[in-house]
C-alpha positions as CSV (number, residue, x, y, z in Angstrom):
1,X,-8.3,16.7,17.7
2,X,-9.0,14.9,20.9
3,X,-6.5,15.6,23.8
4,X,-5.6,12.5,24.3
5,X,-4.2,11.7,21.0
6,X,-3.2,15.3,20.0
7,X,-1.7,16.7,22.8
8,X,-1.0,14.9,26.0
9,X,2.0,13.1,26.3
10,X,0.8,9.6,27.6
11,X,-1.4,7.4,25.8
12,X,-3.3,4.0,26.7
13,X,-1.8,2.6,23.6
14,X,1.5,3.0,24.9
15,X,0.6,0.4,28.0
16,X,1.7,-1.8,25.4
17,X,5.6,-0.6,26.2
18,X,5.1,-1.9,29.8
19,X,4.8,-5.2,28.2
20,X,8.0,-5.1,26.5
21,X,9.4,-3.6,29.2
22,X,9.1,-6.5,31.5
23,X,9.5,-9.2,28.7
24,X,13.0,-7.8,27.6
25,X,13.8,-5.8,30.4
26,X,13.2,-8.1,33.4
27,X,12.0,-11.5,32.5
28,X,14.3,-12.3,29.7
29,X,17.4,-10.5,32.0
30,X,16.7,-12.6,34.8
31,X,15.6,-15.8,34.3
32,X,17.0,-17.0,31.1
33,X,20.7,-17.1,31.8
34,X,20.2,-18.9,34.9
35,X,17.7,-20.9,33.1
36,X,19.7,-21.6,30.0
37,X,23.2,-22.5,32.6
38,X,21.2,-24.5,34.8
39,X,19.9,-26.9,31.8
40,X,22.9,-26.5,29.5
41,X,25.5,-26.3,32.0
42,X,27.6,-24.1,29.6
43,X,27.7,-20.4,30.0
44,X,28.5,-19.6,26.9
45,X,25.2,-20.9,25.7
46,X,23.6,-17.7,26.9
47,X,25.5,-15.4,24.4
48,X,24.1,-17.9,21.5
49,X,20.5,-17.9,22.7
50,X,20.7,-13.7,23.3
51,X,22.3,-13.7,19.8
52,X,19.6,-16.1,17.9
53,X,17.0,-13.6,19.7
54,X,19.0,-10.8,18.5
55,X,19.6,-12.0,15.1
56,X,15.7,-12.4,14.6
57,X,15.4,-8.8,15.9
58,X,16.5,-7.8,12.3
59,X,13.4,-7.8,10.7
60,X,12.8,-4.8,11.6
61,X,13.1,-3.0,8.2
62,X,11.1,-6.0,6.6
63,X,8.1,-5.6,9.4
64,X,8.8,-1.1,8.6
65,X,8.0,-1.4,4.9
66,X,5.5,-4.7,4.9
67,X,3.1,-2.2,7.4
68,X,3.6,0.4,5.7
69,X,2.5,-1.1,2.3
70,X,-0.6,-2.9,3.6
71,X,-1.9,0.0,6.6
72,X,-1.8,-2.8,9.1
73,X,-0.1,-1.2,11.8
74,X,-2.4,-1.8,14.9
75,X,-3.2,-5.5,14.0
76,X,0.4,-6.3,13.3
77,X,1.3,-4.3,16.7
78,X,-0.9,-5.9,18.7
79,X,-0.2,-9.4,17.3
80,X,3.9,-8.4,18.7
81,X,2.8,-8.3,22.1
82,X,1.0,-11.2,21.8
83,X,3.5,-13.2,20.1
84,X,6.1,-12.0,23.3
85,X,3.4,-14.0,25.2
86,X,3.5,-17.5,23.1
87,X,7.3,-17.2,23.6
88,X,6.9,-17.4,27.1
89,X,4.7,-20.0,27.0
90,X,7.2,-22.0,24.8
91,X,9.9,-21.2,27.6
92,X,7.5,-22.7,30.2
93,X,7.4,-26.1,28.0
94,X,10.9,-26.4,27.8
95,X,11.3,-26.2,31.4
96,X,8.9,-28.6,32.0
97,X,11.1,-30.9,30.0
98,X,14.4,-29.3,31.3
99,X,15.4,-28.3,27.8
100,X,15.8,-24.9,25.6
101,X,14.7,-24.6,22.0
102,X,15.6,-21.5,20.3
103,X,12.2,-21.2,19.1
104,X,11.7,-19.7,21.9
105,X,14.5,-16.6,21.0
106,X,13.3,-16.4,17.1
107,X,9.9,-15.8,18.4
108,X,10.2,-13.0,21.0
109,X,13.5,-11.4,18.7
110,X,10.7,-11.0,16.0
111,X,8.2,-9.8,18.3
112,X,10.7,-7.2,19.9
113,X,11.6,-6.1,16.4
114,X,8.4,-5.6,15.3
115,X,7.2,-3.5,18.4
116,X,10.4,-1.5,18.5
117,X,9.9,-0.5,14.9
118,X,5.5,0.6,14.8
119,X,5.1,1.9,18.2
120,X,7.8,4.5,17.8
121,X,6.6,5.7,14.7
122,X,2.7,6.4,15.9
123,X,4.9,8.9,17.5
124,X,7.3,10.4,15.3
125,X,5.4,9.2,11.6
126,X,1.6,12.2,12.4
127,X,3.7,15.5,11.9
128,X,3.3,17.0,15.4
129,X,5.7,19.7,16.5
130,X,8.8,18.6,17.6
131,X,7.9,19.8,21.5
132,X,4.7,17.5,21.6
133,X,7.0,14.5,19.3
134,X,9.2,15.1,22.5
135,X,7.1,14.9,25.2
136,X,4.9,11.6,23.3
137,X,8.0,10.2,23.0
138,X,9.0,10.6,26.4
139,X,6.1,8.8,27.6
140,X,6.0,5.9,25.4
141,X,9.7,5.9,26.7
142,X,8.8,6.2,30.1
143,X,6.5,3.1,29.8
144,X,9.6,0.7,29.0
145,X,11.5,0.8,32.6
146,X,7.8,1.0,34.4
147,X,7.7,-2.5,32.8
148,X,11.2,-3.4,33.6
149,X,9.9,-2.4,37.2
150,X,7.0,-4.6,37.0
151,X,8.6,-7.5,35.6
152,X,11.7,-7.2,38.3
153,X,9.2,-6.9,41.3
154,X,7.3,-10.3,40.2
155,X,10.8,-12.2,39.1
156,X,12.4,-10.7,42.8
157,X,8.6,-12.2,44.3
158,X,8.8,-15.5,42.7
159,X,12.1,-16.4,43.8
160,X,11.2,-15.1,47.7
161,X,8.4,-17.4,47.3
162,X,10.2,-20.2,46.0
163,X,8.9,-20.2,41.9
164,X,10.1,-22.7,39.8
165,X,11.1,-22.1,36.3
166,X,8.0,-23.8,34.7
167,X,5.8,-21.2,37.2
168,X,7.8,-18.1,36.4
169,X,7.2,-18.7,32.6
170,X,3.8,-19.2,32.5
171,X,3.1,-16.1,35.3
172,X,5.2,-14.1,32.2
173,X,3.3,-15.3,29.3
174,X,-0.3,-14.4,31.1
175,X,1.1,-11.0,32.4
176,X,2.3,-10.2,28.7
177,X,-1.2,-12.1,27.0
178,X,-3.0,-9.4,29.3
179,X,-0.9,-6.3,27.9
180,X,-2.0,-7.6,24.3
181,X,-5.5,-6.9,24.6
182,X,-5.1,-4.5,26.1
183,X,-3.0,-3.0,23.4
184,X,-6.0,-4.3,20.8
185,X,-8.2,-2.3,22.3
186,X,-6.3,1.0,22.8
187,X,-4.5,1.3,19.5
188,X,-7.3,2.1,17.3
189,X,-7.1,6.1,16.7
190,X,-3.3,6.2,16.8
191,X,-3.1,3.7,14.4
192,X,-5.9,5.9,12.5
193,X,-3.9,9.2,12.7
194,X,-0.7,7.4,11.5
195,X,-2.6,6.1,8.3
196,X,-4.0,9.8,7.4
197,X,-0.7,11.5,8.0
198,X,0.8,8.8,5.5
199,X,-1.9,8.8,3.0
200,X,-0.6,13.0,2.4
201,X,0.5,14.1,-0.7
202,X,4.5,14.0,-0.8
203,X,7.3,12.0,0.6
204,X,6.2,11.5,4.7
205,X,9.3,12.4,6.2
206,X,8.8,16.4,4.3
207,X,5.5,16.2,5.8
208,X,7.2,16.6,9.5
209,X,8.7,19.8,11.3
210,X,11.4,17.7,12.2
211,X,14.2,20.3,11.0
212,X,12.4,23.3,12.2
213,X,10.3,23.2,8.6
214,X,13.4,22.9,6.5
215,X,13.8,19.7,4.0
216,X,17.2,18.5,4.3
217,X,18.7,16.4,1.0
218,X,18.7,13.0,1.7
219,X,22.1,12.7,0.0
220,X,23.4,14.7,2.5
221,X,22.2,13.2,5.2
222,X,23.0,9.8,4.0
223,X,26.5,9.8,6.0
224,X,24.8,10.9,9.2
225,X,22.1,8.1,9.0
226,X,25.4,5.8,8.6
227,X,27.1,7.1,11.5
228,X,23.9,6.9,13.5
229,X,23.1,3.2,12.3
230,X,27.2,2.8,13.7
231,X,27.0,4.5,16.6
232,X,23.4,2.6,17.4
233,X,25.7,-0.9,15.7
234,X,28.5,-0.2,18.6
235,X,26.8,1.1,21.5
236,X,24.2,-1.8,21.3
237,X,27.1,-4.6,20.7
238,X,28.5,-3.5,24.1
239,X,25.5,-2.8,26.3
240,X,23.3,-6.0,25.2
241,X,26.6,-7.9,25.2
242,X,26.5,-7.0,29.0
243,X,23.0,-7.0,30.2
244,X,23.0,-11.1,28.4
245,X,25.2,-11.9,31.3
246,X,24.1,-9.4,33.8
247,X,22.1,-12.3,35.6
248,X,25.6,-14.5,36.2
249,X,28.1,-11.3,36.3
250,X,26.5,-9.5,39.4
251,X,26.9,-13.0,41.3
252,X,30.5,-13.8,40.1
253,X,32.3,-10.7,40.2
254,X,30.8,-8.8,42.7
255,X,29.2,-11.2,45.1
256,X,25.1,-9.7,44.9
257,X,23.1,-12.7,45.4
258,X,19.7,-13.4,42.8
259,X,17.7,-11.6,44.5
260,X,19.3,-9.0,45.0
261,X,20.0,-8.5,41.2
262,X,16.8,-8.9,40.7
263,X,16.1,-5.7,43.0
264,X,18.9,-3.7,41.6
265,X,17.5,-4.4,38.3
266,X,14.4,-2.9,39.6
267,X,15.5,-0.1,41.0
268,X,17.2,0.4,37.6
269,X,14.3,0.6,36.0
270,X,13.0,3.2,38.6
271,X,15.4,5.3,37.9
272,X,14.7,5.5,33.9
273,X,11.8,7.0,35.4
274,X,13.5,10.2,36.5
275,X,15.8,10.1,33.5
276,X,13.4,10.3,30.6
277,X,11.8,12.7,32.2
278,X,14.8,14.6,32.7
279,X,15.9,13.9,29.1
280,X,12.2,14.6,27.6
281,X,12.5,18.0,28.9
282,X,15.9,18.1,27.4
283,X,14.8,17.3,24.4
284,X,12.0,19.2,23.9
285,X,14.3,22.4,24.5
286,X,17.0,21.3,22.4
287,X,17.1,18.4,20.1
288,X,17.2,14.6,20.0
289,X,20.5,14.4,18.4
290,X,22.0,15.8,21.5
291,X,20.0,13.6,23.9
292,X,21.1,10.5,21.6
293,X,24.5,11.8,22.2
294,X,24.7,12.6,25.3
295,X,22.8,9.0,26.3
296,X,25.9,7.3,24.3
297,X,28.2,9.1,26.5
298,X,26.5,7.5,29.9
299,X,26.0,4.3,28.7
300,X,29.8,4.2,27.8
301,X,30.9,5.6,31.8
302,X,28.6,2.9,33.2
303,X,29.9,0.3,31.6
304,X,33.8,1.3,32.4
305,X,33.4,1.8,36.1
306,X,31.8,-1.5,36.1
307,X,35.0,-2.9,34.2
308,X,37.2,-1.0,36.7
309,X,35.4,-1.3,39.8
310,X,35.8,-5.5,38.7
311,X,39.4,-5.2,38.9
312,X,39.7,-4.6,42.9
313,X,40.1,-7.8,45.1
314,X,37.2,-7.6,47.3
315,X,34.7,-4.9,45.0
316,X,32.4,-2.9,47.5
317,X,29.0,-3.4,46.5
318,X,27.6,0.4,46.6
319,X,29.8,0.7,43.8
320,X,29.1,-1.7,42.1
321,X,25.7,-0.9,42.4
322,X,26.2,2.8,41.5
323,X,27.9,2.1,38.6
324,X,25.6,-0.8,37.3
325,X,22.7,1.9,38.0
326,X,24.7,4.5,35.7
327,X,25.3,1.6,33.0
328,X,21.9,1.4,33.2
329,X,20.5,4.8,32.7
330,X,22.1,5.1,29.5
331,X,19.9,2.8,27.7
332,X,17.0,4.5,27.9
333,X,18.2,7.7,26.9
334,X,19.4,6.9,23.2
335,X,16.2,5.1,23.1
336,X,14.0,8.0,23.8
337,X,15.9,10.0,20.8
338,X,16.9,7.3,18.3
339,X,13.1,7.4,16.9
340,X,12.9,11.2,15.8
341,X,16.8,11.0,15.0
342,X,16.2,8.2,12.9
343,X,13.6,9.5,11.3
344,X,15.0,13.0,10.4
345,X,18.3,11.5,8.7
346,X,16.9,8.9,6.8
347,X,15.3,9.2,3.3
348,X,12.4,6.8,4.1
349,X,9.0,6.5,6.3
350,X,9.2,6.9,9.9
351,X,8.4,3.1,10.1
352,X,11.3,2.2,7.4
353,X,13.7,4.3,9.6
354,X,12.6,2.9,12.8
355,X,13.3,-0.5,11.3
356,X,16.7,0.2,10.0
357,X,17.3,1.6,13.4
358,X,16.2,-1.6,15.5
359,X,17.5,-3.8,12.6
360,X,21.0,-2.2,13.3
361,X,20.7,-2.3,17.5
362,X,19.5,-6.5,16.7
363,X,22.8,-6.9,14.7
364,X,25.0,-5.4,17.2
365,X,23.8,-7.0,19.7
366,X,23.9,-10.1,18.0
367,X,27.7,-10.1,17.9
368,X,27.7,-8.7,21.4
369,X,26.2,-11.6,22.7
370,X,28.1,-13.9,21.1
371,X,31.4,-12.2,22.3
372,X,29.9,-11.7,25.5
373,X,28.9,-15.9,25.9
374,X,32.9,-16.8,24.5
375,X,34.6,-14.5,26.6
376,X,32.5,-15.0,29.7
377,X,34.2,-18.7,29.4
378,X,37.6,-17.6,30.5
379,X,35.5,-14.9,33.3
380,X,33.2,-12.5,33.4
381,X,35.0,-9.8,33.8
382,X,36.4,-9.9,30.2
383,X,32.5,-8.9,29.4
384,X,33.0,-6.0,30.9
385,X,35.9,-5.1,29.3
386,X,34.3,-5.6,26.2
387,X,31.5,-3.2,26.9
388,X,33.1,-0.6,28.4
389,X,35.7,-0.5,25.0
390,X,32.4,-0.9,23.0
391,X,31.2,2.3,24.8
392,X,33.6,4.1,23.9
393,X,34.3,3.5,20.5
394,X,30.7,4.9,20.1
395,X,30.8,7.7,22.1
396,X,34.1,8.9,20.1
397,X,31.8,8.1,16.8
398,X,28.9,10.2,18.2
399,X,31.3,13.1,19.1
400,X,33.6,13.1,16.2
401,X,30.8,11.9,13.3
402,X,27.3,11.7,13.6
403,X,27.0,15.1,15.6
404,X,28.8,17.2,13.2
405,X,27.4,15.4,9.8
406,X,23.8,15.9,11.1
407,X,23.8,19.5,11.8
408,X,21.3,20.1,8.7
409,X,18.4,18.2,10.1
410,X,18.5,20.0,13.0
411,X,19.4,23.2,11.7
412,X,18.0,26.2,14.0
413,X,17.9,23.9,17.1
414,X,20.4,23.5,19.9
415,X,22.2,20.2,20.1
């Protein structure tokens, strides 16, 4: 088994996360709610266009078993990133008209969906040891805010140089077209060690050491898969709900201007650098329930200082900064984890799981966003509210449910 693919932590193939990275993490953060006010004129608009996209992000169980039944998992990978691209490319029409179609959200929703459920599982679906699942994973993870980076540095660029909309879109759909090919031509023996491990004899998901060798029941793991797909329901409804309006909330409540947003997101995303890495090593010791957990946990303190910090007169801007930056850090870390929890609690494939998974963070965030858009009306702070109450309600699940009812699957690890 070649290094590379067996035993380093990094792959080429997993370029293709710097892609998503900036087309969901930056570009779509940045520019469309400005966009979408500036044509519409109607803030609320942005929580329906974040919640079509959302909403077409469910496929992801569809796209899980369709790959899965016709071993088409590099083409149909490759084919996400590039569809990321045409949506861009449709967003740069409609601003040359000075309109939005929500083609535009169904596209890259379903293109998001479909990335978020195969590239995961070339991970978690060969049957490595969980130490090397862990550190993979934390690389492919890792690739995700060095996109969010990338795509903040050019959006922060364009507006210093004076972009308009029509420019920014097209500069996004040639960055992301480039990421496709490469993905093409870097995918081929993942995609080949995935098919082998599937085509084993027995159910896939015995096939992996996930619970140190063990086969847990799927019966009774179906209530922790449930409180995971709740926790993942909640969490997501919150922190989507807030990052759809992060663009206009940053301005209003706390007086950053654009591009200064656009540099915070940045540095954001430089940070989930130094967190995965942090949390790889976690999880490789212990286990990715805990990490998931623990993740929920940040993501919920984040999002409440941001709520409270909103409530003083005259908000100092280090902390809001600080506390958007902690908001921020707990994305990626239930991110990292969520693919080998997923796929140790549920009864299916890796690529199933990891569909059910994204399917339940698109649905959540679906209502998220639409909350988000209606309640920005009356003020932005109100979406903070929301997310911070979100984050908690799923912290207390993760705590009180999902930790205790998955114990066998990872029975001889610490959580």
């Amino acid at each position: 088994m070649r290094a590379s693919q067996g035993g380093a932590a990094f792959s080429w193939w997993m370029l293709s996360n710097v892609g998503a990275g900036a087309a969901t993490g930056s570009f779509l953060t940045l520019l469309l709610p400005p966009f979408i006010t500036s044509v519409t004129g109607e803030p609320w608009r942005v929580g329906i266009v974040f919640a079509v996209l959302s909403l077409a992000a469910a496929v992801g169980p569809l796209v899980g078993a369709a790959v899965d039944r016709t071993a088409t998992h590099r083409g149909v990978y490759t084919l996400s990133i590039l569809a990321m691209a045409l949506a861009y490319g449709l967003l740069a029409v409609d601003a040359a008209i000075e309109w939005y179609s929500p083609l535009f959200g169904l596209i890259l929703g379903a293109a998001w969906a479909t990335q978020g459920t195969i590239g995961p599982a070339f991970i978690v679906g060969v049957g490595d040891p969980p130490e090397l699942t862990a550190r993979r994973l934390t690389g492919f993870s890792l690739a995700y805010p060095a996109g969010v980076l990338l795509g903040a540095l050019v959006v922060a660029g364009g507006l210093a140089l004076g972009f308009e909309p029509v420019a920014f879109f097209v500069t996004c759909a040639v960055v992301l077209a480039g990421f496709a090919a490469a993905t093409w031509f870097t995918s081929g023996a993942v995609s080949r060690r995935l098919a082998a491990a599937s085509a084993r004899p027995g159910p896939a998901k015995d096939d992996l050491p996930a619970a140190s060798g063990t086969k847990a029941a799927p019966r009774g793991l179906r209530a922790a898969f449930v409180a995971f797909l709740v926790v993942v329901f909640v969490s997501s409804l919150g922190s989507n709900g807030l990052v759809s309006q992060l663009a206009n909330i940053m301005p209003a409540v706390y007086g950053f201007s654009d591009v200064a947003t656009a540099l915070l997101v940045g540095l954001a995303g430089l940070l989930n650098v130094v967190t995965l890495v942090i949390a790889g090593r976690s999880m490789a010791r212990t286990s990715s329930i805990g990490v998931f957990s623990t993740g929920t946990l940040v993501r919920a303190a984040g999002a409440l200082a941001m709520a409270l910090i909103g409530l003083a007169t005259s908000p100092l801007l280090i902390l809001a900064a600080v506390a958007m930056l902690v908001a921020y850090q707990g994305i990626p870390i239930p991110r990292l984890a969520a693919p080998d929890v997923a796929a140790r609690l549920a009864a299916a494939s890796p690529t199933r799981a990891n569909g059910a998974y994204f399917a339940s963070s698109a649905i959540g965030s679906t209502v998220g966003c639409v909350l988000a858009g209606v309640v920005a009306v009356e003020g932005y702070e109100g979406v903070l509210w929301v997310a911070a109450l979100a984050g908690v309600a799923a912290s207390v699940v993760a705590v009180l449910w999902l930790t205790p009812a998955s114990r066998p699957a990872f029975a001889g690890e610490r959580g």
